[in-house]
C-alpha positions as a printed Julia matrix, in Angstrom:
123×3 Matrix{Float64}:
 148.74  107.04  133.19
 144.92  107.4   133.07
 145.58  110.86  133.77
 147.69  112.09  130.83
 145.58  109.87  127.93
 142.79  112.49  129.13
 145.38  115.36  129.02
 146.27  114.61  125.25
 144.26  116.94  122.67
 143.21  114.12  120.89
 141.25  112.51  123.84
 139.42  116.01  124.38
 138.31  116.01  120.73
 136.57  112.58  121.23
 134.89  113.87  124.25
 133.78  117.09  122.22
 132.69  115.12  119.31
 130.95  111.74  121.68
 129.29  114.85  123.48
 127.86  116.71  120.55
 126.58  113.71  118.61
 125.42  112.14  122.2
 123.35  115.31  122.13
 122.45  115.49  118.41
 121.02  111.76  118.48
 119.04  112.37  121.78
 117.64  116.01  120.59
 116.35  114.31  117.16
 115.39  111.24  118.75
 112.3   112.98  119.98
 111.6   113.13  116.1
 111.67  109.48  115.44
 113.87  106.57  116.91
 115.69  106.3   114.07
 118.44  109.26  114.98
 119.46  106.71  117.53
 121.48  105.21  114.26
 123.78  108.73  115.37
 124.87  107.5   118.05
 127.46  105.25  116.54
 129.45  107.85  116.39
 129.95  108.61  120.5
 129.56  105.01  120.87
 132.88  104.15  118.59
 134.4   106.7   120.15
 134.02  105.71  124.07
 134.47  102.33  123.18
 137.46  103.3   121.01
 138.96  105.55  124.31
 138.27  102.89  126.66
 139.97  100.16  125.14
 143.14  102.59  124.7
 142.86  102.93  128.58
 142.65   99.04  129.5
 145.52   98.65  126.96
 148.03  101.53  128.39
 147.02  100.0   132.04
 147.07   96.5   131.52
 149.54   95.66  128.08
 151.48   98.97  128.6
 150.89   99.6   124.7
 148.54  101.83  122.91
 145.56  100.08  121.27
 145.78   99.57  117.91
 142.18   98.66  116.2
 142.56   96.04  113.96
 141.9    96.14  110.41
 141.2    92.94  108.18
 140.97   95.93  105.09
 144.68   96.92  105.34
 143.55  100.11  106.84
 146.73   99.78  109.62
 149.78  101.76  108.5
 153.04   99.61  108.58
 154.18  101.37  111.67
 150.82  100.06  113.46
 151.1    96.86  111.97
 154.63   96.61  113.45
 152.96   96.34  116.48
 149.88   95.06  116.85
 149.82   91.96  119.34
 146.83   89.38  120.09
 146.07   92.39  122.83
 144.66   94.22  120.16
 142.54   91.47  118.38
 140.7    90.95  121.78
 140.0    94.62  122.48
 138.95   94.72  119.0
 136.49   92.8   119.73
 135.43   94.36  122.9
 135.56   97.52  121.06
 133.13   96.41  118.6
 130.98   94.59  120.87
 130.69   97.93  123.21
 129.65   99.69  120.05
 127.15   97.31  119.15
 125.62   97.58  123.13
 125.97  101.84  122.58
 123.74  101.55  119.88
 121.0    99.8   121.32
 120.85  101.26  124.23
 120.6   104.61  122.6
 117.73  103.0   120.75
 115.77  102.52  123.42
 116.31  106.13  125.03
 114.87  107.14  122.11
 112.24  105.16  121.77
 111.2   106.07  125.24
 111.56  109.55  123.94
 109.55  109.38  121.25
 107.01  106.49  122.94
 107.45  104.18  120.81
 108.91  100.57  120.53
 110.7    99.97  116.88
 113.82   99.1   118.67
 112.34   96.13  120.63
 115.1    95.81  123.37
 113.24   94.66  126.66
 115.15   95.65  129.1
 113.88   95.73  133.05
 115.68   98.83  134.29
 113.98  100.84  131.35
 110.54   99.72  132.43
């Protein structure tokens, strides 16, 4: 199953575009640790791709990220299930972790500490 979510040309998109800006935010975080603020972008995507995975493994279902905006077209609000409200969250949380720990590869980068994430197996 694994096998054909990587098949699909959407997946390889999200790896083109998570690779690109993965190598956008790291070339301009030599410039100042603020390009690390790119890196939402390959971030939401992994995280978004990796939650799909656990729920086609686990729930047998394709995630469905869940909007509180009414962004969700009726068809995926037809079947959105408590599944998708956790991964949600894990999806967001994941993001969150991307973030900073693209912040600190640039701040190592650029030698400097405005991100302020101690973390022992950067030392």
């Amino acid at each position: 199953m694994t096998n054909t979510i990587l098949n699909e040309p959407g997946t390889k998109r999200f790896f083109l575009a998570a690779t690109a800006f993965a190598l956008l935010t790291m070339l301009l975080g030599r410039l100042h640790p603020i390009f690390a603020l790119l890196a939402v972008v390959p971030a939401s995507l992994i995280a978004y791709l990796l939650c799909d995975v656990i729920s086609r493994m686990i729930f047998e279902k394709e995630f469905v990220f869940v909007s509180k905006y009414g962004l969700n077209s009726p068809e995926e609000q037809s079947t959105i299930q408590r599944s998708d409200y956790v991964l949600t969250l894990v999806c967001a949380i994941l993001v969150i972790i991307g973030l900073f720990l693209a912040g600190e590869v640039c701040d190592r980068f650029h030698g400097t500490d405005m991100w302020k994430w101690d973390l022992p197996w950067f030392k």
